[in-house]
N, C-alpha and C positions, 0 to 999 in steps of 0.2 A: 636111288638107282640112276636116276637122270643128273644127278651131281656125279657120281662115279664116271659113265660115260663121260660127259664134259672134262671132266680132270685126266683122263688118258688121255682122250684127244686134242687137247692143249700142250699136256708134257711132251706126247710125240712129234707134235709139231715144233715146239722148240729144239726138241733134239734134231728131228729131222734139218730143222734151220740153223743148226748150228749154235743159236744164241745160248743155249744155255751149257754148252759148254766153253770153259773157259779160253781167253783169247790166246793166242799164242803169238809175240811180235816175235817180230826173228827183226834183227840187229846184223847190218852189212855198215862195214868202213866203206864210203867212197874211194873212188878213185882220187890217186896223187898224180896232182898236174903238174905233169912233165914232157917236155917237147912239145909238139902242138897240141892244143884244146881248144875248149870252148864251155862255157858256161851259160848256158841261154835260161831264164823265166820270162812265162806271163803273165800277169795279171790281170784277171779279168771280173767283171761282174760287181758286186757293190750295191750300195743303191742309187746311184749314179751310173752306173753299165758300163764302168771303165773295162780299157781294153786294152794296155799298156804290155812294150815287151823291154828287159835287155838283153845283150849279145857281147859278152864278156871273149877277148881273144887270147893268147898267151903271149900277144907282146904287150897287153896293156890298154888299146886300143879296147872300144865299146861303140857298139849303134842304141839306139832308146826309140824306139816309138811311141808314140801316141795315138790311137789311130781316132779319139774323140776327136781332138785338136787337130790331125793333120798334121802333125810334127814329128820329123825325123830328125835326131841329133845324132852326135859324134862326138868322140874324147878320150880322152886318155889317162887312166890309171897313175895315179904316179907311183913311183916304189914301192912307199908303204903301203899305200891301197894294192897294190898287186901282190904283197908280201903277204899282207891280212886276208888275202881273199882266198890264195894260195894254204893259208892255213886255216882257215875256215875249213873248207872244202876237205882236206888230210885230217883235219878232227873231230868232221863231222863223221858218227855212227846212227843210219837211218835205221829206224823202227818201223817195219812193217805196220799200216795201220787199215785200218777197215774205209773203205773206196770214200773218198770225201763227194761231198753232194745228194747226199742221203738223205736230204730234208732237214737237219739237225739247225741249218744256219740258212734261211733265205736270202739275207743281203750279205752273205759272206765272200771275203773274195778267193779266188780260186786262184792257184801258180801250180803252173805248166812250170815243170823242168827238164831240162834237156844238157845234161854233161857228158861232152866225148871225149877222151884222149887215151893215151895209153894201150890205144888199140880195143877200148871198149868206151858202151854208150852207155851211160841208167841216165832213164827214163821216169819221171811220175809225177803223179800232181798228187797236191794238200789243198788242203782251206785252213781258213782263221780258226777252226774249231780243231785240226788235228797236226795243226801244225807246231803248236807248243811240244807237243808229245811225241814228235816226229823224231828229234833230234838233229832237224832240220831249220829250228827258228833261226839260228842266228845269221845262218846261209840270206834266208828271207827279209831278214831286216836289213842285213847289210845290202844286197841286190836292192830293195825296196828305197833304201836312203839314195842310194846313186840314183836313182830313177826319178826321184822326188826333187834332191836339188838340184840334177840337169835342165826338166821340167820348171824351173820358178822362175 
């Protein structure tokens, strides 16, 4: 009897939370950057407590923070880095995923993004745990690399 109770009040809480119904991403193209934009991430957290940003513009131009370091830079895209980034961004189709920071990954890092042009903004953050599945990695790595070699 005392097992029967326990097992309703488990099931229903799962449904009630949602978990045990199955996920549903929903799949949006980004925006295609044209005219003026912007491309901003952060990066933050680690197990170091970085706290890093950049600021992608549509002439090419870029800010990089550091705010461990105290370092602000500056720089500029060249062609093909503005051409890859520009198609990065146009072939990127985000997958909705479940709120990153959910205890799954303590030392993970978190990225803040922030894209506006076209007359619209999407907004959202990922971590290293949901960003593979985002269909947003390549966005990340590429932002991540420019950040890393401006920084060395």
């Amino acid at each position: 009897m005392l097992r029967t109770i326990f097992l309703s009040v488990l099931a229903t809480a799962l449904l009630v939370s949602g978990y045990a119904s199955s996920p549903k991403n929903v799949t949006s193209a980004l925006s295609v950057l044209e005219g003026e934009w912007t491309v901003k991430m952060t990066q933050s957290g680690g197990i170091m407590g970085v706290q890093r940003s950049v600021e992608v513009y549509s002439d090419g131009s870029y800010v990089i923070t550091d705010d461990r370091s105290k370092q602000t830079l500056t720089g500029e895209l060249s062609e093909d880095g503005l051409a890859k980034l520009k198609e990065i961004v146009a072939s990127s189709k985000y997958a909705s995923m479940d709120k990153p920071g959910t205890g799954r990954c303590a030392d993970c890092f978190v990225y803040d993004f922030e894209i506006q042009g076209s007359g619209s903004k999407f907004i959202l953050q990922l971590d290293d745990v949901s960003s593979p599945d985002s269909g947003l990695e390549t966005l990340v790595i590429f932002l991540r690399e420019l950040i890393d070699s401006a920084l060395q």
